[in-house]
Legacy VTK file of the C-alpha trace (Angstrom):
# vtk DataFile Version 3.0
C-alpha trace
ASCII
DATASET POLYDATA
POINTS 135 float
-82.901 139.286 -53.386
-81.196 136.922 -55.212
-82.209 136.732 -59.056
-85.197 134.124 -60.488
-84.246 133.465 -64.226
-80.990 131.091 -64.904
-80.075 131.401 -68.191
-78.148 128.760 -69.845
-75.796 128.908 -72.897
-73.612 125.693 -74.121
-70.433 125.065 -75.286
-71.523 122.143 -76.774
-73.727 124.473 -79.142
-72.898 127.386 -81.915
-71.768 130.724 -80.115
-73.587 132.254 -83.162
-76.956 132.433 -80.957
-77.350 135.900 -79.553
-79.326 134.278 -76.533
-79.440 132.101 -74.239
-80.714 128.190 -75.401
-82.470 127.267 -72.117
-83.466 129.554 -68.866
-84.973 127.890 -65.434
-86.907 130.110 -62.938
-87.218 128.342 -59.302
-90.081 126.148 -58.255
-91.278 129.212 -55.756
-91.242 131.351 -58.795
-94.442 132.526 -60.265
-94.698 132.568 -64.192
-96.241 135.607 -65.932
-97.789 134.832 -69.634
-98.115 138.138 -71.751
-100.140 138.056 -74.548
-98.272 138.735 -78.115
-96.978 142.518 -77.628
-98.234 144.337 -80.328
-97.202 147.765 -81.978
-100.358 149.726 -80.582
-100.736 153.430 -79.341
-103.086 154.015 -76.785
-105.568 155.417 -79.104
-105.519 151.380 -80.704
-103.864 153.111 -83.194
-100.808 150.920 -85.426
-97.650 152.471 -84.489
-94.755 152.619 -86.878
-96.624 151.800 -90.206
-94.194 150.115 -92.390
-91.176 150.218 -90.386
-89.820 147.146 -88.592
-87.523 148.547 -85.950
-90.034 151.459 -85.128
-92.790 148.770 -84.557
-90.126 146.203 -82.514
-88.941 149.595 -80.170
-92.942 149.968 -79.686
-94.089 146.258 -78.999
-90.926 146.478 -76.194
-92.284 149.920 -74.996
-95.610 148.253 -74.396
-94.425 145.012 -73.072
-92.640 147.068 -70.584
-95.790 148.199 -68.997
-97.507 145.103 -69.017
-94.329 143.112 -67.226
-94.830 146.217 -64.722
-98.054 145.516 -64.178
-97.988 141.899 -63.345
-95.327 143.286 -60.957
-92.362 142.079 -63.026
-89.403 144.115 -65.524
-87.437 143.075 -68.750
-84.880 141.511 -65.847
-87.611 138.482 -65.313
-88.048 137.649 -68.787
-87.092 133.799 -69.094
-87.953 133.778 -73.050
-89.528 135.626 -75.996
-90.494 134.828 -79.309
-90.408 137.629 -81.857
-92.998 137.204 -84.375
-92.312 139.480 -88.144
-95.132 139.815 -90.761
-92.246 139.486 -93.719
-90.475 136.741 -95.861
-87.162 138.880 -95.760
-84.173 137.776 -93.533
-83.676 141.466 -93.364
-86.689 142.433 -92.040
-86.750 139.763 -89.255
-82.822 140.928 -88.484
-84.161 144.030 -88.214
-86.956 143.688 -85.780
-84.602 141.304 -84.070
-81.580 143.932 -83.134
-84.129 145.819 -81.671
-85.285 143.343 -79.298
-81.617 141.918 -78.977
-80.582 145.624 -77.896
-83.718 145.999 -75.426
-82.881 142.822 -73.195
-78.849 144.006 -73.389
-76.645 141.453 -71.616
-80.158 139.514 -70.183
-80.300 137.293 -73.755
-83.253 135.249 -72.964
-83.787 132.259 -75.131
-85.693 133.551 -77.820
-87.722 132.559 -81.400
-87.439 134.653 -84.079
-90.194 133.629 -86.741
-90.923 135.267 -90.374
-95.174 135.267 -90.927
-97.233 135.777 -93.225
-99.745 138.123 -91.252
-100.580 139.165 -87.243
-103.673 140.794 -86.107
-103.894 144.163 -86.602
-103.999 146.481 -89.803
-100.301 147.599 -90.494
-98.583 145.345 -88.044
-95.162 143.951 -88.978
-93.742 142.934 -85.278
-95.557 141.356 -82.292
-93.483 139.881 -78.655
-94.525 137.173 -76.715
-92.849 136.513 -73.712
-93.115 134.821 -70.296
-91.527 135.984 -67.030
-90.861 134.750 -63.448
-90.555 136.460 -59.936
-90.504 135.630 -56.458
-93.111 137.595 -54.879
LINES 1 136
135 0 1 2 3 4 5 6 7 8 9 10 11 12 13 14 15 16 17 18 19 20 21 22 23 24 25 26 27 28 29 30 31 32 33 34 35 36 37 38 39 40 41 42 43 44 45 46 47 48 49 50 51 52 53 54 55 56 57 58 59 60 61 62 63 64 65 66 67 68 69 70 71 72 73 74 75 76 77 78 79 80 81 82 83 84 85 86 87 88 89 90 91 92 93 94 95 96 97 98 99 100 101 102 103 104 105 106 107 108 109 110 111 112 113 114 115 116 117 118 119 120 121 122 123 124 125 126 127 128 129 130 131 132 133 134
């Protein structure tokens, strides 16, 4: 099977980026929308209170099983955008590596975006992301 997400990089743009800038999934593809990834245990329970990377490593986990789910893996990821409850460059590098480090060599084209709040008590990292197979 030959693989559904293109990703793109430029020469034309900085080398900086630790992504992709643009990915294209085939017109026989079908998209998969996840809703923001969140830092949840089972239980509904905040995972990770006050700790960026623990809460980025958890919103991954549980993105995981979602792309699974839908019948998809981190493979068919064609972007993400990291959201971080913080005003810190550190915190949002933070929450960042860990995401960087979970997609390894598949660097989606991404958004990484400093908040001032997300949804749930405690939460400092949430992951959106769309994906695309070939059923």
């Amino acid at each position: 099977m030959s693989k559904t997400v293109t990703l793109i990089r430029s020469e034309a743009l900085s080398d900086v980026a630790e992504y992709s800038y643009a990915a294209t999934a085939p017109v026989d593809a079908r998209l998969i929308f996840l809703a923001g990834s969140c830092p949840l245990n089972a239980d509904g329970s905040t995972f990770g209170i006050g700790d960026y990377a623990a809460q980025a490593a958890k919103c991954i986990e549980n993105m995981r099983i979602a792309l699974g789910e839908a019948g998809a893996s981190i493979e068919d990821v064609i972007s993400t955008r990291v959201l971080v409850a913080s005003d810190r460059q550190d915190d949002l590098v933070t929450a960042w590596g860990v995401v960087r480090d979970a997609f390894g060599d598949h660097a989606v084209p991404s958004t990484l975006l400093g908040v001032t709040v997300l949804g749930y008590d405690n939460q400092l990292v949430e992951v959106e992301a769309v994906a695309a197979v070939r059923d």
